[in-house]
C-alpha positions as CSV (number, residue, x, y, z in Angstrom):
1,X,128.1,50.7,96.8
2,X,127.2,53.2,99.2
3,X,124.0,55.2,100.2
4,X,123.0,57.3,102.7
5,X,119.7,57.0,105.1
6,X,117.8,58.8,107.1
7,X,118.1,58.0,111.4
8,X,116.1,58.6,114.1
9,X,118.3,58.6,117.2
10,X,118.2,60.3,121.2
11,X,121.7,61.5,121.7
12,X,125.5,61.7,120.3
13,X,126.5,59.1,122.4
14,X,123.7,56.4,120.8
15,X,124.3,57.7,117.4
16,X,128.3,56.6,118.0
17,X,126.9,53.2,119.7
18,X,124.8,52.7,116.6
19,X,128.0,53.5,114.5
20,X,130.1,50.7,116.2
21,X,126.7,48.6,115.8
22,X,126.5,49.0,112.0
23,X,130.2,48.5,111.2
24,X,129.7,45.0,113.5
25,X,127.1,44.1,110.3
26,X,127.8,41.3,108.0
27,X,127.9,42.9,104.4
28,X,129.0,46.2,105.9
29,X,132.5,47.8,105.0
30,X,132.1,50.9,106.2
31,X,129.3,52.9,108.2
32,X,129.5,56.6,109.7
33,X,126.6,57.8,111.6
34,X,126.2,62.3,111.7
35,X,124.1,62.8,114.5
36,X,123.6,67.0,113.4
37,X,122.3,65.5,110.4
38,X,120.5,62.8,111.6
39,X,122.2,60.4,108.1
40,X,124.1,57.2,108.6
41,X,126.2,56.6,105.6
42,X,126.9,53.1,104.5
43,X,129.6,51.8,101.8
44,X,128.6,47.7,101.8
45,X,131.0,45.6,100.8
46,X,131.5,43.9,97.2
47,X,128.0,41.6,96.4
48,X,126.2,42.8,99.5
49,X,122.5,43.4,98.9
50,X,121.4,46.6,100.8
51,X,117.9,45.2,101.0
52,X,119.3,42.8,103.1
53,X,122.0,44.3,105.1
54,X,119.9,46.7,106.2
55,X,117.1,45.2,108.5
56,X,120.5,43.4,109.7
57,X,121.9,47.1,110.8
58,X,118.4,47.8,112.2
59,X,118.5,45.4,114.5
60,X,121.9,45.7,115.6
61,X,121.2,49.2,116.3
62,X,118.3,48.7,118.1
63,X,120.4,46.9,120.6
64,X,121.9,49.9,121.6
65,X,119.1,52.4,121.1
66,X,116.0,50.1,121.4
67,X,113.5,53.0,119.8
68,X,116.0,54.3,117.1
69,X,114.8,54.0,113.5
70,X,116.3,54.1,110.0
71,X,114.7,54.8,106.8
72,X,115.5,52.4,104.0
């Protein structure tokens, strides 16, 4: 499955942090972050829930970017 959501995030180089950050994510297979667009695409691997892989991204990302924010 894949979906797209809407980031907040400061600067290119955060928005590839946050990239590395997601793909790091249990449940994740696959997670590109466009910072023009300010979209992080996820694909989640087979039997993932989204509803719970997500707060999971979250938090990883706000490692990197501690006030970054992603609508789901």
């Amino acid at each position: 499955m894949k979906k797209s959501y809407k980031i907040d995030v400061d600067c290119a180089n955060c928005a590839n942090k946050m990239e590395v950050a997601a793909n790091n994510t249990p449940g994740v297979k696959k997670a590109v972050v466009n910072f023009m667009l300010l979209k992080m695409n996820v694909e989640f691997e087979e039997g993932a829930d989204p509803k719970t892989v997500m707060p999971a991204v979250l938090r990883n990302c706000q490692n990197v970017e501690s006030d970054c924010s992603i609508d789901f």
